[in-house]
C-alpha positions as CSV (number, residue, x, y, z in Angstrom):
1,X,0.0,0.0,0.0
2,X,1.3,3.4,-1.2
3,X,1.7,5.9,1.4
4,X,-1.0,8.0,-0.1
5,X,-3.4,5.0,0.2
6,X,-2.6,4.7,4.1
7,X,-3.2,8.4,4.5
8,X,-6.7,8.1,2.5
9,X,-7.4,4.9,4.9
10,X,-6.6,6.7,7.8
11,X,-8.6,9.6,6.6
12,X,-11.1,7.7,6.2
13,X,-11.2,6.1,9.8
14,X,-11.1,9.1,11.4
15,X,-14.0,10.2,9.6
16,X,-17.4,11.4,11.6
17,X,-19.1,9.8,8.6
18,X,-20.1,5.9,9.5
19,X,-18.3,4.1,7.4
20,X,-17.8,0.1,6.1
21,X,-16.6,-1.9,3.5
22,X,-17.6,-5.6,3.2
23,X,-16.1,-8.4,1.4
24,X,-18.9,-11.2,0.9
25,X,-22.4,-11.3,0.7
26,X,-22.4,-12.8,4.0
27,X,-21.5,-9.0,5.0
28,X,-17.9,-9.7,6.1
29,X,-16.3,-6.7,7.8
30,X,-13.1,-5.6,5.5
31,X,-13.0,-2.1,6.7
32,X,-15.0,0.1,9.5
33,X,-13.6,3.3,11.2
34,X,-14.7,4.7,14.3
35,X,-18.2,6.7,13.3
36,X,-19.6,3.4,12.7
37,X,-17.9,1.3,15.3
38,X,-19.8,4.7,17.5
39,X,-22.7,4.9,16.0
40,X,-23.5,1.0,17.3
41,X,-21.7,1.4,20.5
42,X,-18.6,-0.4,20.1
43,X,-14.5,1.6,20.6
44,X,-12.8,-1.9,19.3
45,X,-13.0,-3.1,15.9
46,X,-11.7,-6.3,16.6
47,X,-14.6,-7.1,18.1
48,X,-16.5,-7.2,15.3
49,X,-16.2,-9.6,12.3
50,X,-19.6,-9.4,10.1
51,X,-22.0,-6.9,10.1
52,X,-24.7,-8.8,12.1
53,X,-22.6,-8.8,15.1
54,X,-23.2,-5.2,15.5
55,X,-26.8,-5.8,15.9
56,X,-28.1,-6.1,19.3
57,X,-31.8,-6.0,18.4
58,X,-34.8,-7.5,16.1
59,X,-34.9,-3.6,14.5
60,X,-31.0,-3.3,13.2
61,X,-31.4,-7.0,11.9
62,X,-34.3,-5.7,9.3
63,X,-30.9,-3.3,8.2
64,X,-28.6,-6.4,7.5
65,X,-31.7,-7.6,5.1
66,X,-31.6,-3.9,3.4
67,X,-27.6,-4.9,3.4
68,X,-28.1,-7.9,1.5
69,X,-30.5,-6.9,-0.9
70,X,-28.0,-4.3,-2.2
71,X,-25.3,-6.5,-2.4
72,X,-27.3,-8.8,-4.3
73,X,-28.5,-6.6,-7.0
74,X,-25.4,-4.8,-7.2
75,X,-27.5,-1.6,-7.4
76,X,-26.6,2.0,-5.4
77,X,-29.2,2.3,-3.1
78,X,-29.6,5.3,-0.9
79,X,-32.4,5.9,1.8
80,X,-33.2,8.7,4.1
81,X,-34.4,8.1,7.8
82,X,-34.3,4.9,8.2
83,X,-35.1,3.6,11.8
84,X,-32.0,1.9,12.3
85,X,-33.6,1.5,16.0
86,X,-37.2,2.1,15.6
87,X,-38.3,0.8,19.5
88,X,-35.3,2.4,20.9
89,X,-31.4,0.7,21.3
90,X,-30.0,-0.8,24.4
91,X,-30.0,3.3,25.6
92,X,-33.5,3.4,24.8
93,X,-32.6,5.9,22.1
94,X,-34.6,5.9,19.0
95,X,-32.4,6.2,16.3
96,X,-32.7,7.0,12.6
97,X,-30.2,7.4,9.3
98,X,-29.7,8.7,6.1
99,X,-27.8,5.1,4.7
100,X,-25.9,5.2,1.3
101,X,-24.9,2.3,-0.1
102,X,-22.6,1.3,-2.9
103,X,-21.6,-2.2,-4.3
104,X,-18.5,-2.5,-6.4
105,X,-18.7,-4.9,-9.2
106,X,-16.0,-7.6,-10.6
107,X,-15.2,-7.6,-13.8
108,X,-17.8,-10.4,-14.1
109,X,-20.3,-7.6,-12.7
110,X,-21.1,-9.4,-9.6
111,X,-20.5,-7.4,-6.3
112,X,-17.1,-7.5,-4.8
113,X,-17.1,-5.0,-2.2
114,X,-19.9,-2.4,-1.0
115,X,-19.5,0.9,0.7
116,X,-21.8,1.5,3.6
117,X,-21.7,5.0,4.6
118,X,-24.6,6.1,7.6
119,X,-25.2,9.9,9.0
120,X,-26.9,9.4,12.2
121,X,-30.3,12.6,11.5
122,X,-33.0,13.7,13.6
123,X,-36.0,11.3,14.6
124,X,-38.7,12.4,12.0
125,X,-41.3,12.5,14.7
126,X,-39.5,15.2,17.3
127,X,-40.8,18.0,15.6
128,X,-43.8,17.4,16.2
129,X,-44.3,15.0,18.9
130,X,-43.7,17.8,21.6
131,X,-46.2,19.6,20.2
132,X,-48.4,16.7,20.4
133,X,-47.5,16.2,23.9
134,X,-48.1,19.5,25.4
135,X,-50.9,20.0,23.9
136,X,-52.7,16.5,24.4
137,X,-51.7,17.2,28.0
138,X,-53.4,20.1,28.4
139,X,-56.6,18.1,26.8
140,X,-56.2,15.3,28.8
141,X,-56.2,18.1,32.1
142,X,-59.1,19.9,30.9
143,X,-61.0,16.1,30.6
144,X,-59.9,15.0,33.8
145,X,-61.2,17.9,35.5
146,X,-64.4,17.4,33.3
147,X,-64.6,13.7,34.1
148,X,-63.7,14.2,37.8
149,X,-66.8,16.7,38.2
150,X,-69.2,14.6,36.2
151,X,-68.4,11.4,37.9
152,X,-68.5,13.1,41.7
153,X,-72.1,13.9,40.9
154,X,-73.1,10.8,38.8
155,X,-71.6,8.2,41.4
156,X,-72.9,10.0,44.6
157,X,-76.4,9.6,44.0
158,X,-76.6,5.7,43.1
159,X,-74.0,5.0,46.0
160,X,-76.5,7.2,48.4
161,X,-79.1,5.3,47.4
162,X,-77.2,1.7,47.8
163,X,-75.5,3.4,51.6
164,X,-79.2,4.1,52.8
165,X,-80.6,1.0,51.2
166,X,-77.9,-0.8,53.4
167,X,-78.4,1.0,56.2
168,X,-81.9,1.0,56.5
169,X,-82.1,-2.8,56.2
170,X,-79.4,-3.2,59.3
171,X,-81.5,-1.2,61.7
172,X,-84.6,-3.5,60.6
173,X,-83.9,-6.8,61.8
174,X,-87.8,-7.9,61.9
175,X,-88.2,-6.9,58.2
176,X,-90.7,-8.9,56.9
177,X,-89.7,-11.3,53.2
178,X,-91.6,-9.1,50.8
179,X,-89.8,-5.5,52.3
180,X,-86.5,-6.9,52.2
181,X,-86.9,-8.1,48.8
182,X,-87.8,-4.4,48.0
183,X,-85.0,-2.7,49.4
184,X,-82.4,-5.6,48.3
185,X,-83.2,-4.7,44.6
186,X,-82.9,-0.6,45.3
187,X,-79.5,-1.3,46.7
188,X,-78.7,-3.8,43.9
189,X,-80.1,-1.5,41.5
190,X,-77.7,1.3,42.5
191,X,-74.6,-0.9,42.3
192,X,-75.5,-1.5,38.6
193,X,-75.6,1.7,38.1
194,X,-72.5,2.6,39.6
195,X,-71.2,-0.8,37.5
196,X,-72.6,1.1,34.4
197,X,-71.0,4.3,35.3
198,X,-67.2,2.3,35.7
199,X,-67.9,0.7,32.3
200,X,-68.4,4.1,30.0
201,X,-65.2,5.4,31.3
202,X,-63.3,2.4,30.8
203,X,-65.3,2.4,27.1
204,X,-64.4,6.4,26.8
205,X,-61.0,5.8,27.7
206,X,-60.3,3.5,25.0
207,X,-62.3,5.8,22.4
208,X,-59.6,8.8,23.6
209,X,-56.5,6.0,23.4
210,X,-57.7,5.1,19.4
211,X,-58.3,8.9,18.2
212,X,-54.9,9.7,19.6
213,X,-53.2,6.8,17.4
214,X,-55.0,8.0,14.6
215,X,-53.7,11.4,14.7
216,X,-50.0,10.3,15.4
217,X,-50.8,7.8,12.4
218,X,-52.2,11.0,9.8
219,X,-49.1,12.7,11.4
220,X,-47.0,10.3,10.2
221,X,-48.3,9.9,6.9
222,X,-47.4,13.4,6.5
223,X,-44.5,13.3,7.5
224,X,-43.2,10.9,4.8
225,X,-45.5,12.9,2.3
226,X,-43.3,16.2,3.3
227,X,-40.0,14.4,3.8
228,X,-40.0,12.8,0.1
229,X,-41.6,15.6,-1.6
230,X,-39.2,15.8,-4.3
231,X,-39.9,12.5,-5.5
232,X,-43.5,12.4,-5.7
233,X,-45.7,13.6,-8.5
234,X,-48.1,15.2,-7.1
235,X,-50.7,15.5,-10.2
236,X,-50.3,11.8,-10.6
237,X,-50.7,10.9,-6.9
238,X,-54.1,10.8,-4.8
239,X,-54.4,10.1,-1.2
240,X,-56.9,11.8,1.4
241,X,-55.4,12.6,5.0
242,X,-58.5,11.9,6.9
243,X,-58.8,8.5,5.6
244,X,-55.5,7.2,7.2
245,X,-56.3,7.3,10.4
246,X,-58.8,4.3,9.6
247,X,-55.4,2.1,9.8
248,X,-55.0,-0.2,12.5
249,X,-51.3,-0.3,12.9
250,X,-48.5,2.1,15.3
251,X,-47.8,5.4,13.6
252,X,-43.5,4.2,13.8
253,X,-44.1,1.6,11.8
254,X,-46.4,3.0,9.5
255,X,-43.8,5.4,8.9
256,X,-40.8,3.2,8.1
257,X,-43.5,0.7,5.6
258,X,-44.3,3.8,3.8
259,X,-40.9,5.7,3.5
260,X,-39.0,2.4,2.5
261,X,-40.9,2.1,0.1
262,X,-41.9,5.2,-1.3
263,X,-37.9,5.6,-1.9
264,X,-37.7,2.0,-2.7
265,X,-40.0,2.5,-5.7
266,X,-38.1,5.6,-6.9
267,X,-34.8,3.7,-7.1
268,X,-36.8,1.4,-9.0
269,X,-35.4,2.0,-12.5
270,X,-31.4,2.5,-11.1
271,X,-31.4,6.1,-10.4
272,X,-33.3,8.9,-7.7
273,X,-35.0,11.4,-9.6
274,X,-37.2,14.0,-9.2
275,X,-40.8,13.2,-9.2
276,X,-40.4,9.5,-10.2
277,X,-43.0,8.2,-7.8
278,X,-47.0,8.2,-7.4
279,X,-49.1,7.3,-4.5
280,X,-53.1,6.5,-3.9
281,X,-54.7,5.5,-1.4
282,X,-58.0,4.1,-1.6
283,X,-60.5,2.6,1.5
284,X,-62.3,-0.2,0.9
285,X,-64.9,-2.2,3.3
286,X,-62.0,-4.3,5.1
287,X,-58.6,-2.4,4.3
288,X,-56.9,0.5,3.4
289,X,-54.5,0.2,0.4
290,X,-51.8,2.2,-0.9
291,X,-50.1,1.5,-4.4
292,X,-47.1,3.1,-5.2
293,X,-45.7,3.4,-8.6
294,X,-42.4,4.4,-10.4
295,X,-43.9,6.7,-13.2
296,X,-39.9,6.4,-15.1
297,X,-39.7,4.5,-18.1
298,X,-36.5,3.8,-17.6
299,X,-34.2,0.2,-17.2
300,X,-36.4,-1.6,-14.3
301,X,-34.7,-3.4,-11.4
302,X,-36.3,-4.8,-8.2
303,X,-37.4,-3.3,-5.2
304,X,-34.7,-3.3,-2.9
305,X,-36.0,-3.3,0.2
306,X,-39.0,-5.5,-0.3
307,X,-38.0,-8.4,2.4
308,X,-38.2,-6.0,4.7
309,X,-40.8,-4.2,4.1
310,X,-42.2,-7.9,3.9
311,X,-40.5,-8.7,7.5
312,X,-42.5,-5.1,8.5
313,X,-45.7,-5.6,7.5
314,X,-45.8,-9.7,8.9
315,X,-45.9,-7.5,12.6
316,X,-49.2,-6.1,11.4
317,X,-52.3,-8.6,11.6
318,X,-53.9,-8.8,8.9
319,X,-52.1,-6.6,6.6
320,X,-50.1,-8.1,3.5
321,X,-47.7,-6.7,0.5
322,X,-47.2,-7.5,-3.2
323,X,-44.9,-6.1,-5.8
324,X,-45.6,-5.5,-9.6
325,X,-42.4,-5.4,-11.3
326,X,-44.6,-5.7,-14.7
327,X,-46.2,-2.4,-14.1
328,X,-43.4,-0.9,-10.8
329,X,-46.0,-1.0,-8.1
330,X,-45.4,-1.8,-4.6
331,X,-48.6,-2.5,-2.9
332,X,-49.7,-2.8,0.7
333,X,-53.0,-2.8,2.3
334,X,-53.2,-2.3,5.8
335,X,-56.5,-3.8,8.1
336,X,-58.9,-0.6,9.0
337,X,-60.4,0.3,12.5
């Protein structure tokens, strides 16, 4: 090695940019400086052989499939915010990446070597997920106080009737079959009504717990929409905000299904351009599906991506995917509320 190349090398392990260099399709380790050794939580590179044994959890082993894909298509292939640790890492730390990678053919054309380069970027959601917070906290306040009030007046009356009921038949001890039949029905009448009482809040509670999944859920959607603007063609696309929240499935996931493969579908014909991709979403009876299409006419490839985005969507009940390389649709339909 040429003193040049050793001062490129080094340059390059210094670097703040993650970065590896694998040797197999088996993702064997031949290069990996300290941002990436960092960004997983590791200071000794001799720890660390293939690129699974960086993985600690179920969400970083969805990246090695992403990993593989590439290699085995020998396409480029560059994605941004990618939850690289969608539930949280060891740290708890939700953590998401713009990835770029780039296989390096033989002269046979098969992949020799890929570069995986990885810029840790904001979580998506942060913007506005304190917003969301602070001002579903102040709601939920304002409905406590509301439900505190209507329950103090609601509950008193049946349990003063079910108190005096009680009381009234301890102080008469020669109360005849007939009368304490009477009062044992008023008192059992204003338990069930207290029962009643228990059971709408529980039923309210629930009602408040799906509305606020729905908005994360349309907040996500939009998100995504905003995030890959540039590659969306907007007069070819039709989707309706209101109709997502219909989804049954957590607004993090959600997000990662429909960015992979929004950018997935772009790549589609080899390159990321502008405007490449349309979306629709349409609700039906039982599901709410979303077919995404690469508008190029260029060279097709695969979807790369698509076995996890497959591995994604199995975590959803009910919901399934399909691929249409004849006419460069990705298509998922998701199980409605």
């Amino acid at each position: 090695m040429s003193d040049q190349q050793k001062i490129m090398l080094e340059t390059l392990r210094q670097s703040s940019v993650a970065t590896a260099i694998y040797t197999s399709a088996a993702l064997h380790i031949g290069f990996i400086n300290k941002g990436m050794l960092a960004l997983w939580g590791y200071a000794n590179e001799n720890e660390i052989v293939q690129f699974p044994d960086l993985l600690l959890d179920r969400d970083q082993q969805y990246l090695a499939s992403l990993l593989s894909d590439v290699w085995n298509q020998g396409k480029p292939f560059h994605v941004t915010a990618y939850p690289v640790a969608m539930n949280g890492n060891e740290t708890g730390k939700k953590l998401y990446a713009d990835i770029h990678l780039q296989p390096i053919p033989n002269s046979n054309g098969e992949t020799e070597y890929m570069i995986h380069t990885m810029q840790e970027v904001e979580n998506p959601f942060s913007n506005w997920h304190v917003d969301n917070i602070q001002s579903k906290e102040i709601l939920a306040d304002e409905k406590l106080q509301q439900w505190s009030r209507a329950l103090s007046h609601d509950l008193r009356n049946p349990l003063s009737v079910a108190k005096l009921g009680l009381q009234y038949m301890r102080s008469r001890t020669d109360m005849n079959p007939e009368e304490q039949n009477k009062w044992t029905t008023v008192v059992s009448d204003a338990l069930k009504s207290v029962e009643k009482l228990i059971v709408d809040v529980v039923e309210v509670t629930k009602q408040e717990r799906v509305c606020s999944e729905a908005s994360e859920l349309s907040d996500a959607f939009r998100q995504v929409i905003k995030q890959n603007q540039i590659l969306i063609n907007e007069s070819k696309s039709k989707y309706n905000y209101e109709i997502i929240t219909a989804a049954r499935v957590e607004a993090p996931l959600f997000y990662a299904i429909f960015n992979l493969a929004i950018q997935s579908a772009a790549q589609f014909s080899g390159s990321l351009q502008h405007h490449m991709v349309s979306t629709t979403c349409v609700l039906t009876d039982n599901v709410l599906q979303f077919v995404i299409s690469n508008t190029d006419t260029g060279t097709s490839q695969d979807f790369i991506g698509f076995t996890v985005l497959e591995q994604w969507i199995q975590q959803i009940k009910a919901a399934e995917i399909v691929r249409d390389s004849v006419n460069r649709q990705l298509i998922f339909s998701l199980p409605i509320l």
